[in-house]
SEROPA-356682 format. One record per residue (C-alpha): residue number from 1; residue in three letters; chain; y, z, x. Coordinates in steps of 0.5 Angstrom, whole numbers, always signed. Each point is the difference from the previous one (the first is absolute). Layout:
<atoms>
<NUM; ala; A; <Y; Z; X>>
...
</atoms>
This chain:
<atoms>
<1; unk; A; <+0; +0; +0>>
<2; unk; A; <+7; -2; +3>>
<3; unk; A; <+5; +6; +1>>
<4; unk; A; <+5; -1; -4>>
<5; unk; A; <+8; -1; +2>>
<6; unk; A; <+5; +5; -1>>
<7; unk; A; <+5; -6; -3>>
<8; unk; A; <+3; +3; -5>>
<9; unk; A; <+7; -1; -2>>
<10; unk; A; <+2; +7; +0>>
<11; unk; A; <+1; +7; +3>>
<12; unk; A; <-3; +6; -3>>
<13; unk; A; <+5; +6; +0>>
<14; unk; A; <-1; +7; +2>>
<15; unk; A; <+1; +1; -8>>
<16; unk; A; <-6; -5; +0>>
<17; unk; A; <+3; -6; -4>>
<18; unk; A; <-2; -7; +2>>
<19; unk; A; <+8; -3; +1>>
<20; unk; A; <+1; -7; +3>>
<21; unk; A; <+7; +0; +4>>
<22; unk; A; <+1; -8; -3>>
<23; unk; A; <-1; +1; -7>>
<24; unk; A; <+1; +7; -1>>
<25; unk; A; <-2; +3; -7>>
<26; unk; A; <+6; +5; -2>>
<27; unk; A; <-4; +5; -2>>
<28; unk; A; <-4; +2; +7>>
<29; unk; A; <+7; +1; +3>>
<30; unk; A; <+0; +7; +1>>
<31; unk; A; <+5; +4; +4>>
<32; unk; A; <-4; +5; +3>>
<33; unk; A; <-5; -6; +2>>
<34; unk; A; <+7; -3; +3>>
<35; unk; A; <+2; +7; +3>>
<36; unk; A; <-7; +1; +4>>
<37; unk; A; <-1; -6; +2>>
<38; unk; A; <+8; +0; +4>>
<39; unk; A; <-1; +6; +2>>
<40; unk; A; <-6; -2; +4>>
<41; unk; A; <+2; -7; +2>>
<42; unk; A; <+5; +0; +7>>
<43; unk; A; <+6; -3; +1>>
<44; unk; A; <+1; -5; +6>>
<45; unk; A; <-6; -2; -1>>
<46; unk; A; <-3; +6; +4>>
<47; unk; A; <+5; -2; +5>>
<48; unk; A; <+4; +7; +1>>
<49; unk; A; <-2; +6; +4>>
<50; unk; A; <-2; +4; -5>>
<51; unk; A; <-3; +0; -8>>
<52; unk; A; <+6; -2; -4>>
<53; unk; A; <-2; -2; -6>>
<54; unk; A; <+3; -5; -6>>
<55; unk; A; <+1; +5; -5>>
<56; unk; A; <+4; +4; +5>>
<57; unk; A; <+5; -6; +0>>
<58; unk; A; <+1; +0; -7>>
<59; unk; A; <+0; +7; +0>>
<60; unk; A; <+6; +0; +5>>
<61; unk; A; <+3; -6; -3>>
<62; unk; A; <+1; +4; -6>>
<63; unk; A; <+3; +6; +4>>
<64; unk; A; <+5; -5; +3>>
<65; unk; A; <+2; -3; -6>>
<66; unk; A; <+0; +8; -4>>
<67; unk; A; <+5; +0; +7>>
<68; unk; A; <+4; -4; -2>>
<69; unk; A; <+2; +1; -8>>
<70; unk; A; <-3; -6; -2>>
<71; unk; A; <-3; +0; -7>>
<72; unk; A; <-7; +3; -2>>
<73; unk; A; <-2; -6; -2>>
<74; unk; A; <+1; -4; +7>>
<75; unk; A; <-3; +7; +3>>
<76; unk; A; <-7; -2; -4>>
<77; unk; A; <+1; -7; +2>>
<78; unk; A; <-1; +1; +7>>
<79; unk; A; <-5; +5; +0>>
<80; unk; A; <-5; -6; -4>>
<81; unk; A; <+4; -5; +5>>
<82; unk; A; <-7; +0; +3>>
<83; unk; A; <-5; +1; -5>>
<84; unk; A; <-3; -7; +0>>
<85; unk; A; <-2; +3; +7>>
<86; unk; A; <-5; +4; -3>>
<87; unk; A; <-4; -6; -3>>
<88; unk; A; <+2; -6; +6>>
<89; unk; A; <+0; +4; +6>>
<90; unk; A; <+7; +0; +5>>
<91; unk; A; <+1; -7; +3>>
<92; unk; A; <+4; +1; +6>>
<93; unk; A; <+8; -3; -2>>
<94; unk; A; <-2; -6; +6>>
<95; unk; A; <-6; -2; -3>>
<96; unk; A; <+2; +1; -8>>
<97; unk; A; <+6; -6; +2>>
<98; unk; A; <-5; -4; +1>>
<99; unk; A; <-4; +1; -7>>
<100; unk; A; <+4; -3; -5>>
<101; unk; A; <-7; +0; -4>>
<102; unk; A; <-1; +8; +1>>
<103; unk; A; <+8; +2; -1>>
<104; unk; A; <-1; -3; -7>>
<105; unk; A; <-6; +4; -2>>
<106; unk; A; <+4; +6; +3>>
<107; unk; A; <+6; -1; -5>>
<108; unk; A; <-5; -2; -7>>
<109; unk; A; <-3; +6; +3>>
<110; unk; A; <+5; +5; +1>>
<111; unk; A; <+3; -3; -7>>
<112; unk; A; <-7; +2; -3>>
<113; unk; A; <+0; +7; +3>>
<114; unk; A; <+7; +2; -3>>
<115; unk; A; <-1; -4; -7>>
<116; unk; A; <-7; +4; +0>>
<117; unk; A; <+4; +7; +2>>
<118; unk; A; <+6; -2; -6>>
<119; unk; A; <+5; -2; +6>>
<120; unk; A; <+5; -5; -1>>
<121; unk; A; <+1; -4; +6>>
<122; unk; A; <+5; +1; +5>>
<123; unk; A; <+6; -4; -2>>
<124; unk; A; <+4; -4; +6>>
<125; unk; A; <+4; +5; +2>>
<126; unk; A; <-6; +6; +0>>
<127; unk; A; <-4; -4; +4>>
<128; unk; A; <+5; -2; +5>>
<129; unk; A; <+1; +8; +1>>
<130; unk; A; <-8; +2; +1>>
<131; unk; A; <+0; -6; +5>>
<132; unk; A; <+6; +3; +4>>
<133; unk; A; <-4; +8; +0>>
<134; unk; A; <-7; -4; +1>>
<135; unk; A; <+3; -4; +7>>
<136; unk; A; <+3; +6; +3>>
<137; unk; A; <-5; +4; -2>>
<138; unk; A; <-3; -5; +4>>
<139; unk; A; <+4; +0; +6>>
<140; unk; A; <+0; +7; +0>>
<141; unk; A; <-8; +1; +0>>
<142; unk; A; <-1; -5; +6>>
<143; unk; A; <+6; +4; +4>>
<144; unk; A; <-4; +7; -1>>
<145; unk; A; <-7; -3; +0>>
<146; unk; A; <+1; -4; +6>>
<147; unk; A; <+6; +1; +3>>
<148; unk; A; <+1; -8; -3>>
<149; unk; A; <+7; -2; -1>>
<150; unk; A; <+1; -6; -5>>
<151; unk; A; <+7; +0; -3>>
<152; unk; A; <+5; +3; +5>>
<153; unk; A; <+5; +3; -2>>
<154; unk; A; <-6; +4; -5>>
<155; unk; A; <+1; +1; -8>>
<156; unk; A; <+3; +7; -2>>
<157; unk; A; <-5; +4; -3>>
<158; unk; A; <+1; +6; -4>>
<159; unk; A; <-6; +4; +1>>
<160; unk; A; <-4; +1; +6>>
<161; unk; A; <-7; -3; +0>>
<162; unk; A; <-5; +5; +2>>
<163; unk; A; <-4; -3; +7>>
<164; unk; A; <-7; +6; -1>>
<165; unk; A; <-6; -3; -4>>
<166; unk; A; <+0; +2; -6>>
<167; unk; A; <-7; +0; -3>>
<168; unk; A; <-1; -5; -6>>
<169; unk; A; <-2; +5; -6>>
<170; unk; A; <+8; +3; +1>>
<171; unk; A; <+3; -6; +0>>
<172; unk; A; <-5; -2; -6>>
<173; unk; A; <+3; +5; -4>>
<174; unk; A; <+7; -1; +3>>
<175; unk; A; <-1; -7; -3>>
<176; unk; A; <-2; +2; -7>>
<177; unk; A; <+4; +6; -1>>
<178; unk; A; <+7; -4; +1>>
<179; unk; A; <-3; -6; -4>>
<180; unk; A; <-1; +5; -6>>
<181; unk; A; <+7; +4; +0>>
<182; unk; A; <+4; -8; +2>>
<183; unk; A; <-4; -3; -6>>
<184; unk; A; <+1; +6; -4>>
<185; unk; A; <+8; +0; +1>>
<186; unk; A; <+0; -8; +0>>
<187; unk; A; <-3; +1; -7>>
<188; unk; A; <+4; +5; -3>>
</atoms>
């Protein structure tokens, strides 16, 4: 008897759900999946000198929007900025240029993941803001993971990013604990 193959068109969730990243099915989104997933994945592709997890970005991009007064709904924005990480993996920013194919399915992703959680879409200015956190979060995480300089003179930050490993179950319920309470208030 021939073995078979493992070609299947999706990816099985720690919640146990079947869920393909190119045609996904709303009601397998599930933001405990997402937050579990991007605790667990690094950022720079596993190029930093320590574990410094996707998750930890997002939370940190919320902590630099809440710095700087911006609404709650744009702080939930970059928070989520990143879920579609959860279900397609992170691409380094080189490589995802040269994809047109893969930033398609990421932005339907990503679209699918908030209209799933009952978000509307970030309108132009909103997403223009978490673009603006997510690149100097970015600038500043490969200056204090690995002493890189990317922009020179830096963004202004307003919140210190820890630089000590933290283990993935606190940034999980980190992440979900600031879901909640941005989801609560953008509702109320």
């Amino acid at each position: 008897m021939k073995e078979e193959t493992c070609n299947k068109s999706y990816i099985t969730t720690i919640s146990g759900r079947r869920f393909d990243p190119t045609a996904p099915d709303r009601e397998d989104i599930d933001i405990t999946d997402i937050a579990h997933s991007l605790s667990l994945i690094c950022r720079a592709n596993g190029h930093f000198k320590e574990f410094f997890s996707v998750a930890r970005h997002c939370v940190n991009c919320e902590k630099e929007a809440a710095a700087r007064d911006y609404p709650v709904r744009v702080r939930l924005l970059c928070l989520l900025h990143d879920a579609a990480e959860a279900y397609m993996g992170d691409m380094t920013r080189p490589l995802k240029r040269q994809l047109p194919y893969y930033r398609e399915c990421e932005a339907r992703l990503i679209g699918d993941i908030l209209a799933a959680l009952d978000i509307d879409p970030p309108d132009e200015e909103e997403a223009a803001l978490v673009k603006e956190i997510d690149d100097a979060m970015l600038c500043h995480e490969f200056r204090i993971f690995n002493g890189d300089v990317l922009i020179t003179p830096p963004p202004v930050i307003h919140i210190h990013i820890e630089h000590s490993e933290c283990p993935f179950t606190e940034t999980k319920a980190e992440f979900l604990e600031l879901y909640h309470a941005l989801r609560e208030e953008v509702q109320s």
